[in-house]
C-alpha positions in Angstrom: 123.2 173.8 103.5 124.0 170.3 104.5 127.1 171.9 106.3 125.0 173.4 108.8 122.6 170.7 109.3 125.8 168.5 111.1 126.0 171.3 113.8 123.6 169.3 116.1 124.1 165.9 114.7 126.9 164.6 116.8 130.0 165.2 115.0 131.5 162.7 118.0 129.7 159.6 116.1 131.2 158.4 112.7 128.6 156.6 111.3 126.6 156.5 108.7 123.5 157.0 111.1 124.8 159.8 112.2 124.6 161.7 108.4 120.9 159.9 107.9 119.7 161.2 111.2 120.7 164.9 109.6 118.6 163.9 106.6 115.5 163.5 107.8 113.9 166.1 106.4 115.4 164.8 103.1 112.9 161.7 102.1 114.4 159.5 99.7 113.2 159.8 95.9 112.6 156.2 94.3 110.6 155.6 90.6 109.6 152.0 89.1 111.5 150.3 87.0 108.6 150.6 84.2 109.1 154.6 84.2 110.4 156.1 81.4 114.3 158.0 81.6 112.1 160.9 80.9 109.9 160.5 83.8 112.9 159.6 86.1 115.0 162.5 84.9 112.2 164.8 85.3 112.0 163.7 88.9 115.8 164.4 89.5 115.3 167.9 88.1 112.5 168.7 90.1 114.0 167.4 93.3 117.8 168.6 92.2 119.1 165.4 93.5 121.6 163.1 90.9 120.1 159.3 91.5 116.4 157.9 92.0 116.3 154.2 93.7 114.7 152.1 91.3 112.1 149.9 93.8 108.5 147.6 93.5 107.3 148.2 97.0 110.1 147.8 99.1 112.7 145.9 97.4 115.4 147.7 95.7 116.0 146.3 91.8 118.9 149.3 91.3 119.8 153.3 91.0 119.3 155.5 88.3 121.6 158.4 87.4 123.4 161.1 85.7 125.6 158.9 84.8 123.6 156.1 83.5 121.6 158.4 81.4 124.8 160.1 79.8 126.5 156.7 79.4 123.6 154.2 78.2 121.0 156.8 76.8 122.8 159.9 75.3 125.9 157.6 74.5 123.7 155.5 73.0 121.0 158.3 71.7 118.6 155.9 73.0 115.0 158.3 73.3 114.1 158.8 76.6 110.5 159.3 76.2 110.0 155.4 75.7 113.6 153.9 77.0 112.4 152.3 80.6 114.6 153.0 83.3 115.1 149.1 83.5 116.9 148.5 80.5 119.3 151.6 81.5 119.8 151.7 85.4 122.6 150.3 87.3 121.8 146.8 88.7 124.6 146.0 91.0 124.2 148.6 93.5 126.8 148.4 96.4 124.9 148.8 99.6 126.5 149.5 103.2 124.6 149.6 106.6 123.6 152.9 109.2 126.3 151.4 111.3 129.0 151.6 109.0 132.2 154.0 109.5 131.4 157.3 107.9 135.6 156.9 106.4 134.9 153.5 105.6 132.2 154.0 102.8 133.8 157.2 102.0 136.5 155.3 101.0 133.9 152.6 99.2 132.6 155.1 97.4 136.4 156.5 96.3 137.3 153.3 95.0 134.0 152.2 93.1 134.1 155.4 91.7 130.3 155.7 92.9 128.3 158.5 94.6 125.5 157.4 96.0 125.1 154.7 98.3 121.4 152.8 99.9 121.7 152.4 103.1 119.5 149.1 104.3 118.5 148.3 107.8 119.5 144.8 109.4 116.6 143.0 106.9 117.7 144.4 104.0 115.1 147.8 104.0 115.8 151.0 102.4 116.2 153.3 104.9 118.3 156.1 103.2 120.8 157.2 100.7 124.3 158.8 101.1 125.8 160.7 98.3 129.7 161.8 98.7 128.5 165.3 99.0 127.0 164.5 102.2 129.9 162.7 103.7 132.2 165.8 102.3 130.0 167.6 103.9 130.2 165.7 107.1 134.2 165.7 107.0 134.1 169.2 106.5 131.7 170.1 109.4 134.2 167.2 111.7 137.5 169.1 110.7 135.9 172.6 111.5 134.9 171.4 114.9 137.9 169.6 115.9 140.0 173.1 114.6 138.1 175.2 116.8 138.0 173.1 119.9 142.1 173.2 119.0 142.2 177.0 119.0 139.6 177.3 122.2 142.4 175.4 124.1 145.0 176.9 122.5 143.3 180.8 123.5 142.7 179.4 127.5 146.2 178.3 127.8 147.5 181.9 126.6 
C-alpha cells in the first residue's frame, strides 16, 4: 500500500524526493530497446507495474507502455513476438527533477495526459520513476494528515 508507506516520509516536504525516498524498496524496471513487446510486456506482468524505461546502460532512449502497446501494436495488430520495443515505445519522454514540486509535475502529468514520469539527477541519471498513482497517493496521505492535525486542535480547544 503506497498510502501507508508516506506515513514516515515527511508529508511536510513536497517534492518529488520526498515520494522516491518512499520507493526505495521499489527498483525501477528498464528493458532494451532490442527486446521484443512480448518480452517487455511480460516484464510489466510479472512486476504489475504499467511502463518499463527503455535504456543502453545508463542513458534513457524512451518508455514503454500500456498505452503504446494498445495504440501502436494491437491498433496496429502488429505481432509482438518480433515487434521490438524501439519501433513502438514513446520517444519524447518528459522528464522532471527530485527537486521538483510534487503539485507541479502532478499538474505536468494532468496536462500531457501522461502517467509516468523519469526522474533524472542533476547529470541527467535515472534515478526513479513517478506514476500518478503515487503522487495520488501522496495527496491523499497529505490531506489525511493535515485533516487530523485539524480535528487534534479542534478536540484540545473543546
Amino acid at each position: 500500500m503506497i498510502a501507508t508507506q508516506y506515513e514516515t516520509g515527511g508529508i511536510g516536504m513536497s517534492t518529488i524526493l520526498t515520494i522516491l525516498q518512499c520507493k526505495v524498496n521499489c527498483p525501477l524496471a528498464f528493458i532494451r530497446p532490442d527486446a521484443t513487446v512480448l518480452e517487455a510486456t511480460q516484464l510489466m506482468n510479472a512486476q504489475k507495474i504499467g511502463s518499463v524505461l527503455v535504456m543502453t546502460g545508463d542513458r534513457l532512449l524512451g518508455i514503454f507502455t500500456e498505452r503504446d502497446v494498445l495504440r501502436r501494436v494491437v491498433a496496429e495488430m502488429r505481432p509482438a513476438a518480433t515487434t521490438l520495443v524501439w519501433d513502438v515505445m514513446t520517444a519524447d519522454v518528459i522528464c522532471c527533477g527530485p527537486n521538483e514540486d510534487i503539485d507541479d509535475v502532478g499538474d505536468l502529468m494532468r496536462s500531457h495526459r501522461i502517467r509516468h514520469v523519469p526522474i533524472k539527477d542533476a547529470i541527467g541519471i535515472v534515478i526513479g520513476l513517478i506514476s500518478i498513482g503515487d503522487i495520488n497517493a501522496y495527496r491523499v496521505k497529505s490531506f489525511e494528515t493535515s485533516l487530523q492535525q485539524v480535528e487534534d486542535y479542534m478536540h484540545r480547544r473543546s
